[in-house]
C-alpha positions in Angstrom: 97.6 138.9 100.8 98.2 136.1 98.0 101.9 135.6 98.4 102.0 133.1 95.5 99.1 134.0 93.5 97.4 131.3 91.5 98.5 130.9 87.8 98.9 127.9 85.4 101.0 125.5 86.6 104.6 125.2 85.1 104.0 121.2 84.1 100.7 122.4 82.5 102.4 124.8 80.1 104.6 121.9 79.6 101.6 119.9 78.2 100.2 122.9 76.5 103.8 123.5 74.9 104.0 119.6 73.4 100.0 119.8 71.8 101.1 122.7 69.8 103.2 120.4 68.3 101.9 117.6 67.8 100.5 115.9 64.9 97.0 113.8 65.6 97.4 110.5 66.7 97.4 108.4 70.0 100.4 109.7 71.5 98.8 113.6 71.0 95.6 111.7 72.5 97.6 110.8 76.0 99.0 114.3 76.2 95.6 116.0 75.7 93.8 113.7 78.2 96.8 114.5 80.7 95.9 118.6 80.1 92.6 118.1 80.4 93.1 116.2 83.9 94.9 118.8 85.3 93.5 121.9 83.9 90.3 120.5 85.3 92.2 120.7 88.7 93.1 123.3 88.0 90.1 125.5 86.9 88.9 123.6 90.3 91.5 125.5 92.5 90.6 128.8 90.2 87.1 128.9 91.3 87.6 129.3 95.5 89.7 132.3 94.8 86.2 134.0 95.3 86.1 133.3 98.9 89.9 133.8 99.6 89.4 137.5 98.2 87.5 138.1 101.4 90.4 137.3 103.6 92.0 140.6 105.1 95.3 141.5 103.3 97.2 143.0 106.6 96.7 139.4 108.3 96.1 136.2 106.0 99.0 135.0 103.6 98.1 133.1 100.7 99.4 130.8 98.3 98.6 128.8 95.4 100.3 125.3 94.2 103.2 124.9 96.7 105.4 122.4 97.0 108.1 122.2 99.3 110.8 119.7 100.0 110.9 117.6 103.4 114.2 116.6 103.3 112.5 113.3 102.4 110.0 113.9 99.2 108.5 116.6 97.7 104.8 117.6 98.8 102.2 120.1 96.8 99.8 121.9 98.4 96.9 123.9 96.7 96.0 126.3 99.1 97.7 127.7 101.9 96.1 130.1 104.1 98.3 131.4 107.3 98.1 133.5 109.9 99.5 134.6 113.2 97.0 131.7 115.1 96.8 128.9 112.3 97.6 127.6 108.9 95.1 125.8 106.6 95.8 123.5 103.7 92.6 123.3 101.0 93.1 119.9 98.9 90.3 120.9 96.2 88.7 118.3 94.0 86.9 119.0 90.8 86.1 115.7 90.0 82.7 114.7 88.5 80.3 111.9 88.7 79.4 110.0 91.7 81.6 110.0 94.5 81.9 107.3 97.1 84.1 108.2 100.3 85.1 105.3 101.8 87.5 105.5 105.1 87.3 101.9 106.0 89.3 101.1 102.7 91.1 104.6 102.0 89.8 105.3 98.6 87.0 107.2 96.8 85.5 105.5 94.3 83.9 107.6 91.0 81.4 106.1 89.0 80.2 107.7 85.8 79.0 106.4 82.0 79.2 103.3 83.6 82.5 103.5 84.5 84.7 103.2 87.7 87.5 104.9 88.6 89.5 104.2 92.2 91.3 107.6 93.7 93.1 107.8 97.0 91.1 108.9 100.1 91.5 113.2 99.4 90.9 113.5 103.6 94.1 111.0 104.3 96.1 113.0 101.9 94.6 116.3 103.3 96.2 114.7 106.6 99.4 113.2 105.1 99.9 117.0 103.8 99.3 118.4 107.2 101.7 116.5 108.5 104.3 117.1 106.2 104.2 121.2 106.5 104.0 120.5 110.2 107.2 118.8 109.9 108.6 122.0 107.2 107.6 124.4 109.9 109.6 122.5 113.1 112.9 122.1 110.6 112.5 125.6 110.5 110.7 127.6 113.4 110.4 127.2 116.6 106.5 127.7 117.1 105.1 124.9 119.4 101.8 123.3 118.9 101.0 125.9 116.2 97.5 124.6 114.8 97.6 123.5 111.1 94.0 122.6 109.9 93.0 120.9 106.7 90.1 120.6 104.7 89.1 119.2 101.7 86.7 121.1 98.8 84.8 119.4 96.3 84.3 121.9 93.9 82.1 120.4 91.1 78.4 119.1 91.0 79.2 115.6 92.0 77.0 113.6 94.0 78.8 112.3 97.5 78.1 109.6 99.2 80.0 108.7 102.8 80.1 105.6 103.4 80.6 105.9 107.2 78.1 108.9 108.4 79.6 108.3 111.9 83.3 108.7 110.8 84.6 112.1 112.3 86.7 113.2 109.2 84.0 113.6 107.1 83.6 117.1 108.8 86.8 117.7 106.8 84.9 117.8 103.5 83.1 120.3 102.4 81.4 121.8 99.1 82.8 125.0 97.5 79.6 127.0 98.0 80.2 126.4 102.1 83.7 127.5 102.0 82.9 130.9 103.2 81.7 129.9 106.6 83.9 127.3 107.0 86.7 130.1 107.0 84.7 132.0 109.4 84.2 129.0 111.7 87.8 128.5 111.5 89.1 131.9 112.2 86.8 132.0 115.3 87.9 129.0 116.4 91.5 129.5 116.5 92.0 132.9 118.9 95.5 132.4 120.1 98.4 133.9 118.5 101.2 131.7 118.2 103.9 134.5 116.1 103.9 138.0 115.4 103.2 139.2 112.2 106.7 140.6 111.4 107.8 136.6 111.8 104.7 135.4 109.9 105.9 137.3 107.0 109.4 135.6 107.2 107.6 133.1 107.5 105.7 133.6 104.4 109.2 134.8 102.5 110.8 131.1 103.0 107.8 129.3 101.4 107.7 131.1 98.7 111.5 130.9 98.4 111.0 126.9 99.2 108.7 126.2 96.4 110.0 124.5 93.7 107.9 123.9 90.4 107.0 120.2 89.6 108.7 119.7 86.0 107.6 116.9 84.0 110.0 114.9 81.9 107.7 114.6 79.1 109.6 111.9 77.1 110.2 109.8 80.1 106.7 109.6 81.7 105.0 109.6 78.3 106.7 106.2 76.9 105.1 106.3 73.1 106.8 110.2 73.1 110.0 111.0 71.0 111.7 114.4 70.2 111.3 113.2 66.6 107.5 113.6 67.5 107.9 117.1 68.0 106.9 119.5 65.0 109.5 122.1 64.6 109.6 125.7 63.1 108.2 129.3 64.0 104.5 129.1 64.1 102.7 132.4 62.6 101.3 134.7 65.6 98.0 135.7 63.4 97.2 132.0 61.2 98.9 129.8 63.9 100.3 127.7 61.1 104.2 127.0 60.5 107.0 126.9 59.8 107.5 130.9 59.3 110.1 132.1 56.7 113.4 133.9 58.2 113.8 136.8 55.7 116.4 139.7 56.9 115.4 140.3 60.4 111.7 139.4 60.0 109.6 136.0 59.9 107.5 136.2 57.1 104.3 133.5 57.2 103.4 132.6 53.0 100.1 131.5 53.9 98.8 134.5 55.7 101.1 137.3 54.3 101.8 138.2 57.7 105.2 139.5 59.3 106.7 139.6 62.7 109.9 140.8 64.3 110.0 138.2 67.2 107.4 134.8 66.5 110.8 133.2 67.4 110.3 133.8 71.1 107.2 131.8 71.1 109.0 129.3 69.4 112.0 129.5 71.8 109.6 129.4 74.9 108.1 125.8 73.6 111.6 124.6 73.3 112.4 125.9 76.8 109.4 123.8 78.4 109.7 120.8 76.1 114.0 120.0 76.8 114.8 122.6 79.0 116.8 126.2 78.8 119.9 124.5 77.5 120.7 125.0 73.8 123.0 124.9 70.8 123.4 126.7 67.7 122.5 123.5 65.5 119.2 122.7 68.3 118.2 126.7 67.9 118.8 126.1 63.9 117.0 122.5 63.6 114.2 123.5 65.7 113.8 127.1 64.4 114.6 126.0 61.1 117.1 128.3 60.0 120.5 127.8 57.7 122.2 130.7 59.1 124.8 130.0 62.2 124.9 134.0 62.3 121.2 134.6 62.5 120.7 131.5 65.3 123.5 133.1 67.5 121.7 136.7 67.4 119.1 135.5 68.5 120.6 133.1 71.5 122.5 136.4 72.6 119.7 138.2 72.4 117.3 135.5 74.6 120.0 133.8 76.6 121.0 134.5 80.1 124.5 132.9 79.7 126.5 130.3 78.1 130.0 128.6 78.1 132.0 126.2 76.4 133.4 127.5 72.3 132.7 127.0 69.4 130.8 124.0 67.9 130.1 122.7 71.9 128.9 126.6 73.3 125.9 126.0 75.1 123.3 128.8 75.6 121.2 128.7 78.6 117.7 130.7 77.9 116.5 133.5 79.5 113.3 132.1 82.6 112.2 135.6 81.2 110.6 133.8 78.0 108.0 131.9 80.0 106.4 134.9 81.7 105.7 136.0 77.6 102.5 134.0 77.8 100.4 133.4 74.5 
């Protein structure tokens, strides 16, 4: 049963949210080479859900992009696969090129068009990551020597190379297409059940409820980015170009002649990812572009979850219910 199943990434919409509105130029450059990198990770994660499909419902729980809190740092996992006699973390890679695996230094090494590029070791995170949701588990349930496994899947065409043939870990990595038998060999392996399946499931319920999103500070980690950068206004549903007129209760687009009722959501949900769900009457009116204090409040009522304060300093707090209203 996918528990958490696998969707875009909150930090990718955050990406997604900024190159809508951004003008060309180096700093949308940096933002569209950091979507691509992870909705190539992405779309890398996407392609196993083939083989997880096979996994019974009534006994495998399954989730997609955790991350969970050790009381020290955060950890993300990109697949978890449980059941009543062992977990399994999948670190997939969809990384092409050549790829070098070298243990005795820790790294994998990625040459293509003449370039190199130096990425951690993916089996020593794989590891790192198993210990770290071992650790999760004992803060949590008691369940001695309950096997967690890890493996890691490369999921493009790359060519690999292992430097050390002899190293034991390399067993740990395996290509997408072989992922089916290595869950058979697993689940054969393991035979002993270490919980029932009424605890697994609590089990599964406090993961879920212990994930917590990675959100990306956009104008922090992305040093040549400014909220001035940021393109504001109602973008038209059907031309895709903005701003949109506010005319009575519709938004009228000149360009395209068309009309809609609520292109302000879309607009709203950008601002959500791009500074957050907190928001004023003058930030809804600069960034929706609208004169009318009136108009902007209707709307915050009508998308916010809550606010407080009066007056001039009333902050809204937008509705989480505008990001599942996915373009």
């Amino acid at each position: 049963m996918f528990v958490k199943p696998i969707k875009i990434p909150y930090h990718i919409k955050q990406y997604e949210a900024c190159l809508r509105r951004l003008a060309p130029g180096s700093t949308r450059n940096e933002v569209e080479n950091r979507f691509k990198r992870c909705m190539a990770g992405f779309r890398g994660e996407q392609s196993i859900t083939y083989f997880l499909d096979y996994l019974p419902d009534e006994e495998f729980l399954i989730f997609h992009n955790l991350r969970l809190f050790d009381k020290i740092h955060y950890f993300q996992i990109d697949w978890l696969i449980m059941c009543s006699r062992f977990s399994l973390i999948l670190e997939v890679k969809n990384i092409s090129g050549k790829l070098t695996i070298d243990h005795g230094l820790w790294q994998m090494i990625r040459e293509i068009d003449g370039q190199t590029d130096i990425f951690d070791d993916p089996v020593l995170q794989a590891e790192r990551l198993t210990e770290q949701l071992r650790k999760w588990l004992k803060q949590r349930f008691e369940i001695p020597d309950f096997p967690v496994e890890s493996r890691v899947v490369i999921t493009s065409s790359a060519q690999l190379q292992i430097d050390n043939q002899k190293d034991f870990s390399i067993r740990n990595i395996i290509r997408k297409s072989y992922l089916g038998k290595e869950l058979d060999k697993i689940n054969q392996l393991h035979t002993k059940s270490f919980i029932h399946q009424s605890d697994l499931r609590n089990m599964g319920n406090q993961l879920f409820t212990g994930h917590n999103p990675y959100v990306v500070d956009l104008f922090t980690l992305i040093k040549s980015l400014s909220p001035k950068d940021i393109i504001n206004g109602v973008q038209c549903p059907n031309c895709g170009l903005s701003p949109m007129k506010r005319s009575l209760r519709y938004w009228h687009c000149d360009p395209c002649n068309h009309s809609s009722i609520n292109a302000h959501l879309a607009a709203l949900r950008d601002y959500y990812l791009l500074f957050g769900p907190n928001i004023t009457n003058k930030q809804c009116r600069d960034f929706l572009l609208l004169d009318s204090q009136a108009v902007a409040k209707g709307i915050l009522h009508s998308t916010g979850q809550n606010y407080y304060g009066e007056n001039k300093g009333r902050i809204y707090q937008l509705s989480p219910d505008l990001l599942c209203n996915d373009r």
